[in-house]
C-alpha positions as CSV (number, residue, x, y, z in Angstrom):
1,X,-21.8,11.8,-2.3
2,X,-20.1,13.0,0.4
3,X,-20.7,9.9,2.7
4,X,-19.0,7.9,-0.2
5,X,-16.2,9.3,0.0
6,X,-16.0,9.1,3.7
7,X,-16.4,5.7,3.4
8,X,-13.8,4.7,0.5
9,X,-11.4,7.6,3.0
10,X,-12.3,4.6,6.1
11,X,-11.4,1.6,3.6
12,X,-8.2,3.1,2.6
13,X,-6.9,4.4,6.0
14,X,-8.2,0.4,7.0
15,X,-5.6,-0.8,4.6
16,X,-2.7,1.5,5.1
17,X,-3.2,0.6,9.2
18,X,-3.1,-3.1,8.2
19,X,0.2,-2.5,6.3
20,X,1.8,0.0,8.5
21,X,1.5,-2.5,11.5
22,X,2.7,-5.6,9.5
23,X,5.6,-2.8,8.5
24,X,5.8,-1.9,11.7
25,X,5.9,-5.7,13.3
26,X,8.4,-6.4,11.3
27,X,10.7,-4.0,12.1
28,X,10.3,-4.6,15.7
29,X,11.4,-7.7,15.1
30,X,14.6,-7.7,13.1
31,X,15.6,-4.7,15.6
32,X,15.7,-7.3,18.5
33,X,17.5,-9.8,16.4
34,X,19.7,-7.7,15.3
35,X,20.5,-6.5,18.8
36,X,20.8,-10.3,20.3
37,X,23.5,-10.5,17.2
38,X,25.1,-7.7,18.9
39,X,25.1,-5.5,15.5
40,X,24.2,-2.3,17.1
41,X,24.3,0.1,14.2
42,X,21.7,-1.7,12.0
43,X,19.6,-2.2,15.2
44,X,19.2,1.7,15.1
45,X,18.5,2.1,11.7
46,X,15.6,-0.9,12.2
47,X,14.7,0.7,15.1
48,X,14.1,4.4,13.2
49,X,12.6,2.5,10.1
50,X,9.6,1.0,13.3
51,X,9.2,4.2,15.1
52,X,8.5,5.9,11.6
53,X,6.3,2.6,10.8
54,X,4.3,3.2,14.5
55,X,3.7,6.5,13.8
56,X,2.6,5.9,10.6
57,X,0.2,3.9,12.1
58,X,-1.0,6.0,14.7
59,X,-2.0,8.5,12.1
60,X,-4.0,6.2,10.0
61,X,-5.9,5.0,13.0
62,X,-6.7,8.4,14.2
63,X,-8.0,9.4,10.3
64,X,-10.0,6.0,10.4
65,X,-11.7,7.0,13.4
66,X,-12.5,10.3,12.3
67,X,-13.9,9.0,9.3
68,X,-16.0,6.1,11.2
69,X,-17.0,8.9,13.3
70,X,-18.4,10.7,10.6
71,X,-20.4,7.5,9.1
72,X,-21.8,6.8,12.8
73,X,-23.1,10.4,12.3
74,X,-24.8,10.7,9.3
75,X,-26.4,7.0,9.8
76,X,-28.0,8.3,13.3
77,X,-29.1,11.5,11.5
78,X,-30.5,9.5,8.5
79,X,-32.2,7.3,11.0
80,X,-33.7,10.0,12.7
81,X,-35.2,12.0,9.8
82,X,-36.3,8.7,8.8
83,X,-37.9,8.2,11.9
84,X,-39.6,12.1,11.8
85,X,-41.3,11.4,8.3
86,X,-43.4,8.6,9.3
């Protein structure tokens, strides 16, 4: 039971990563636009809203590799009592 819910824990972080980059990407972006239309004050609030998005992202990497760590783990140590009972 407990590997389930590491897994559907990996599958969620997967899709908040995938969403926090696009966020994140986009963000980026309009803050360089905005600074090449020489609208400094809106550049800074883009540039908050992608350093909020990055981090965001950064945290749901590091709770996706926990989580993949954890499946790696219990797959080697099913394999190997596997292995033991034949």
């Amino acid at each position: 039971m407990l590997d389930l819910i590491f897994i559907a824990l990996f599958l969620l972080f997967l899709y908040y990563a995938i969403k926090d980059a696009y966020v994140a990407g986009f963000y980026s972006a309009n803050e360089q636009i905005n600074i090449l239309l020489g609208d400094s004050d809106v550049a800074l609030e883009w540039q908050r809203m992608y350093v909020t998005s990055f981090w965001h992202l950064i945290r749901d990497v590091v709770l996706m590799g926990i989580s993949l760590v954890w499946i790696i783990f219990r797959s080697m140590r099913n394999e190997l009592l596997l292995g033991r009972s034949f």
